[in-house]
C-alpha positions in Angstrom: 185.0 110.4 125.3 187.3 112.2 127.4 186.2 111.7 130.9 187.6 114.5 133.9 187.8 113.0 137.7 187.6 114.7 140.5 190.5 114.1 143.0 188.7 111.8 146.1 185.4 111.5 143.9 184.5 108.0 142.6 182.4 108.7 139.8 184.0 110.2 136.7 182.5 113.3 134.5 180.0 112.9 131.8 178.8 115.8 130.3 175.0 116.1 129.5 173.9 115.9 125.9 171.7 119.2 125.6 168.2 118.7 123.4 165.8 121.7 122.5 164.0 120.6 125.8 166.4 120.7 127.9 167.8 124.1 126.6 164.2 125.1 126.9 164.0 124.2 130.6 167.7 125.9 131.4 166.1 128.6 130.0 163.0 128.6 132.4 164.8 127.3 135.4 167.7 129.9 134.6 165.2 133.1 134.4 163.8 131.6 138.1 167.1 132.1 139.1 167.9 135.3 138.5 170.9 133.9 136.0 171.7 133.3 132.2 170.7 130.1 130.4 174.4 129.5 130.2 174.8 129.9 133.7 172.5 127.2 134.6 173.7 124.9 132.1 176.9 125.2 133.8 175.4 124.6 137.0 173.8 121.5 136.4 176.6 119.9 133.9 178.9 120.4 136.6 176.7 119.2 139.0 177.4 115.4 140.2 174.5 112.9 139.5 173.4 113.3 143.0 172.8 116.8 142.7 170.9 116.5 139.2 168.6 115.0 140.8 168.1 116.9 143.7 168.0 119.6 141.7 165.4 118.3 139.6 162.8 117.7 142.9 163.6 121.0 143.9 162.7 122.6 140.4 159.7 120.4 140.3 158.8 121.9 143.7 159.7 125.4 142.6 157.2 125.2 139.8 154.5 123.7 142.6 154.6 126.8 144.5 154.9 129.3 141.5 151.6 131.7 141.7 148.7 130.3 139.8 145.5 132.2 139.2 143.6 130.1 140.9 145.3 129.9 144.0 145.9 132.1 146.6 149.9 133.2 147.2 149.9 133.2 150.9 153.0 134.8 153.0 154.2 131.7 153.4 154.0 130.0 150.0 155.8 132.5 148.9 158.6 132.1 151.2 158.6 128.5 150.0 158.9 129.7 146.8 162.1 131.5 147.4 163.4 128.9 149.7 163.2 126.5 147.1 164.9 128.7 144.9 167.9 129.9 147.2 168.3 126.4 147.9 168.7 125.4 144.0 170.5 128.0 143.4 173.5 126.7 146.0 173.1 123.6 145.1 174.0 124.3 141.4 176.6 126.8 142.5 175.2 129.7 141.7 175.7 131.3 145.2 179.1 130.5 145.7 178.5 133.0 149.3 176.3 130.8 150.6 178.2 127.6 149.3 181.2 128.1 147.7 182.0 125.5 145.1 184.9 123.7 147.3 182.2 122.9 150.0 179.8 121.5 147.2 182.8 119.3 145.7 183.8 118.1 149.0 180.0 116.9 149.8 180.0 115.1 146.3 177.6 117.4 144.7 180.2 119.1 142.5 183.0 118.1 139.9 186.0 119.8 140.6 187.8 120.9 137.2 
C-alpha cells in the first residue's frame, strides 16, 4: 500500500475502501450538499480520521433535522438544518471560502497531497 504523509502530520494516508453503501451515502450526503457524489468522496477520503468522524455526527445530525411529515419545520430548525450543513460542508472542504484547505490541513483535519 502506498501510504502519502502530510508534512507536520503524524498519521499517514489510507484511503477508504468504497462499498455500494457507502457510495450510496456519498450520494445522499453529496445531493445535501449541493455537490457531486465524487465531490464528496473526495472530501471525506481526504479528510483525516478526526474529521471522518466529525463528519459523520454532523451528517447524522443533518438527517435529525431534515423535514419529516410529522413534524413541524420551525424557523429555527431549519436554520439548524443549514448550519449543520455549512458546517459539513467546510469541514470536508467543500467551501474552500469559508476554510480554505491549508487552514483545514494545518488543524489536522485535512491531508495535504
Amino acid at each position: 500500500m502506498n501510504l502519502l504523509i502530510s508534512p507536520g502530520f503524524s498519521n499517514p494516508y489510507v484511503p477508504l475502501a468504497l462499498e455500494e453503501d457507502d457510495i450510496a451515502t456519498f450520494s445522499a450526503i453529496a445531493e445535501a450538499l449541493g455537490c457531486t457524489p465524487e465531490e464528496c468522496g473526495e472530501g471525506f477520503m481526504m479528510a483525516t480520521p478526526l474529521a471522518r468522524d466529525a463528519a459523520v455526527m454532523l451528517w447524522r445530525g443533518a438527517v435529525a433535522a431534515m423535514p419529516q411529515p410529522e413534524v413541524p419545520q420551525t424557523a429555527a430548525r431549519i436554520q439548524r438544518l443549514r448550519d449543520t450543513l455549512g458546517t459539513l460542508r467546510a469541514l470536508l472542504g467543500l467551501d474552500p471560502l469559508l476554510m480554505p484547505i491549508d487552514a483545514l490541513a494545518e488543524a489536522g483535519l485535512r491531508y495535504r497531497i
